[in-house]
N, C-alpha and C positions, 0 to 999 in steps of 0.2 A: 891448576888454577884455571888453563882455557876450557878444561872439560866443566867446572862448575860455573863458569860464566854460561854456557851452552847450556848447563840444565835449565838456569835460573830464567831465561829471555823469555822462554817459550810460555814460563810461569807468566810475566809481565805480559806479555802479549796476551794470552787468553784474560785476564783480568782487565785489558784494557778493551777487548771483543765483548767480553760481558759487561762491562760499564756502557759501552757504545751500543747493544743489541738493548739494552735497560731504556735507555735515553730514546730509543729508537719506538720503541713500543709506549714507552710515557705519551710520544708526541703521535702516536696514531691513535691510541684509545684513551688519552686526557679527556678529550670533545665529546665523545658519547659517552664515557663516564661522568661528564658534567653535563649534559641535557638529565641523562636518567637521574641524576639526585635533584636540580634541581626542577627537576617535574613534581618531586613529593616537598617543592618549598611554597611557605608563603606568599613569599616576594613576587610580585608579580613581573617584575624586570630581573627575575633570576641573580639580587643580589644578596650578599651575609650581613645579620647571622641568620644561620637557617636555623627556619622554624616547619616543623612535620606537620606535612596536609596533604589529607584527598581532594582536594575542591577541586583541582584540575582535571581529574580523572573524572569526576561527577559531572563537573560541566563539559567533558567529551562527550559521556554516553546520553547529556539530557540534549545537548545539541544534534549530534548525529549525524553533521557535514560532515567533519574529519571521516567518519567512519564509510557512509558510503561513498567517501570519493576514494579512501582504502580500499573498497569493497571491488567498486568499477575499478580502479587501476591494478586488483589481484588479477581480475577474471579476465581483462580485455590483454592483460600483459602472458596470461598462459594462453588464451588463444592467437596471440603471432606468436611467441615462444613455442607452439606445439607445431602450427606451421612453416615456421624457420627450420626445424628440427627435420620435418619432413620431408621439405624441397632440398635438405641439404644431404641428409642420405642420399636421396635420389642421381642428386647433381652429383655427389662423388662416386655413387655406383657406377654413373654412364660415364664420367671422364673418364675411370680404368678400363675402359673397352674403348677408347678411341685412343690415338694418337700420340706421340711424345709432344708433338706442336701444340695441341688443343692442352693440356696437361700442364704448357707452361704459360698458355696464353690467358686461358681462362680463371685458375687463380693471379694472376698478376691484373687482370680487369676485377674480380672481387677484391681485391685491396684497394679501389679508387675510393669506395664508398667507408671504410674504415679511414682513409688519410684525410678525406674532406670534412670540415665542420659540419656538426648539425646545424648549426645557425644558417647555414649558407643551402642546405640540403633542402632545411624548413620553405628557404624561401622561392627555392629553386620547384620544388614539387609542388606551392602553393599556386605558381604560376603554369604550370603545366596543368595544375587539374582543373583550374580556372578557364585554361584555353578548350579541356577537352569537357568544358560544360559541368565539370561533378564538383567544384568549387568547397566550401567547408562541409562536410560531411562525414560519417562513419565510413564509410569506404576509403575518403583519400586521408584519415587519420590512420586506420588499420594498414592500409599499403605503404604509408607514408615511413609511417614504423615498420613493419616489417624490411621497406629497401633499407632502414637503419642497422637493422640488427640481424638480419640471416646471412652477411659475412661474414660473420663473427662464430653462427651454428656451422656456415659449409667449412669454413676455414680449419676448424678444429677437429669436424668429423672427416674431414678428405687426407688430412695429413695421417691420421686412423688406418682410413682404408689405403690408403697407397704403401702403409707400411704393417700389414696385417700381411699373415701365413697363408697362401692359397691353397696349399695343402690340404686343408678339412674339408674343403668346395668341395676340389677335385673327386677327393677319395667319396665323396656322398653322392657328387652327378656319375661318379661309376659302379655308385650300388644303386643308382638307378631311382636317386630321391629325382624329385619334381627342381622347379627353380624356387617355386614359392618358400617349399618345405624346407632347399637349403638358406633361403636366404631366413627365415625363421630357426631354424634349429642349428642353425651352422653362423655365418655372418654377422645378424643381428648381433647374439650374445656376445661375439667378439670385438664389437664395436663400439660395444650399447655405454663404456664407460664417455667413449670422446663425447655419442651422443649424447649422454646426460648432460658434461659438461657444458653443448654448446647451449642444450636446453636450458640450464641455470643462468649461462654469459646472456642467451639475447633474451631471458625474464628479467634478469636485475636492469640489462641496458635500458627496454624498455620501459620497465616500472620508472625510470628516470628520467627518460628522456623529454625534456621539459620544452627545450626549443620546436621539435615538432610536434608536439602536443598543445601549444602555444599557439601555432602557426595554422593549423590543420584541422585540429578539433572543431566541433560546429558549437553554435549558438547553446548555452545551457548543458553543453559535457563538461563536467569536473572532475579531472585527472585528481587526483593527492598532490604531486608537483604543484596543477596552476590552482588548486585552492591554495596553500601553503601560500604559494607566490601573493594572488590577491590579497589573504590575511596581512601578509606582513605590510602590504601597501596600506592598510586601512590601520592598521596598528597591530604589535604584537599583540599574539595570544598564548600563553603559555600553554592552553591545551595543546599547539604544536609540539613542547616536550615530551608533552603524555600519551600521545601517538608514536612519537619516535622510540618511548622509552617501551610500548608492547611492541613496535617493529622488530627491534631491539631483540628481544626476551622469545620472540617466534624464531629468528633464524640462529640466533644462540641455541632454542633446543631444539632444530631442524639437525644443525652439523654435531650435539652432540646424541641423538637418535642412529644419526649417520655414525659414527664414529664407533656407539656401541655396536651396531651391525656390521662394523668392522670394512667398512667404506673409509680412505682416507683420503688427503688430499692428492697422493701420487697416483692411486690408482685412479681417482676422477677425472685429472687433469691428463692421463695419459704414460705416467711415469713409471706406471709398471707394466707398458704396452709387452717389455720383451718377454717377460714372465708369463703372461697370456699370451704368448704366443709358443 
């Protein structure tokens, strides 16, 4: 009798993990499964009964705000994402050649700007670049972001390199490769998963990040955030769903492109560092 009580728990419990993982994924993808339907509704306050329409999609592509503030917030978000990316290899190259002190100082100073608000960040840089003369501008919007979101690219690529196999180096600086060629044919590729990752973390950060973009952006830049924002101050527009609902539909078939080339989420995120190694 206690052995069939023992089979039976484990049953109840996966059944109640699967009820609970159910409930769990309702309440994270309810919200954008209801922007994307009711983008294709009548109702212009997104209520039932639905009725099927393109009008919202037609008055996206006749207006053409939403789209190129899409557009500017794609291109200005992959160039500090590419240089996030950049300074953050670097920075984790040269911490493995110094010190255990530097090693624990210096990532524990890149964590201040991950703990701290952007709201607080926003307002902190606005007055600084005001003091140093460059006040709203394309430079202290792009650096603004950037000190937002390249602790986030070093963070991810240094815990990489601090725990990658130094053994391929080696064996290539004693066949007499250059530094450049190992750091291309040897390093890079065993690293390149964290870097993709931080490259994704500080693209999505900044595609978002509203408060310094708010704060920093000059006269006549529209982010997608602060157009969104002003829309809604002036009254809903349902071509917001109709934007959200291709955002939507781009990184849906971004991860499953990714997925067919057989990229998953552990090896992006790191989780199959020991195996590559």
């Amino acid at each position: 009798m206690r052995k069939n009580k023992k089979h039976k728990n484990p049953g109840r419990f996966h059944a109640v993990m699967l009820l609970w993982l159910g409930i769990t994924m309702f309440i994270l993808l309810f919200p954008i499964l209801a922007i994307i339907i009711m983008s294709f509704n009548t109702s212009k306050y997104g209520t039932l009964p639905f009725e099927f329409t393109l009008t919202w999609y037609r008055q996206l592509f006749e207006s053409a705000s939403l789209l190129s503030a899409t557009a500017y917030s794609f291109w200005f978000s992959l160039i500090v994402s590419l240089t996030a990316a950049a300074l953050g290899v670097t920075a984790s190259l040269a911490l493995r050649r110094l010190s255990k002190k530097w090693n624990k100082t210096f990532p524990t100073l890149m964590n201040i700007p991950v703990i701290i608000p952007w709201l607080v960040q926003a307002v902190s840089l606005l007055l600084l670049f005001n003091l140093l003369g460059i006040g709203k501008s394309f430079s202290s919007l792009f650096f603004g972001c950037l000190i937002a979101v390249m602790p986030h690219s070093f963070l991810i690529t240094y815990s990489r390199v601090m725990t990658m196999d130094r053994y391929p180096e080696e064996a290539a600086r004693t066949l007499g490769a250059s530094g450049f060629r190992i750091f291309r044919d040897v390093t890079f590729p065993m690293i390149f998963p964290a870097v993709l990752s931080g490259l994704l973390m500080s693209f999505i950060l900044c595609f978002n990040c509203f408060s310094i973009q708010y704060y920093l952006a000059p006269f006549g830049t529209n982010t997608l955030p602060m157009l969104i924002y002003t829309t809604i101050r002036a009254g809903y527009s349902p071509d917001i769903n109709a934007i959200a609902a291709i955002l939507t539909a781009v990184i849906a078939g971004i991860i499953f492109v990714m997925n067919k080339a057989g990229v998953d989420a552990g090896q992006l995120f790191g989780q199959g560092q020991k195996e590559g190694n």
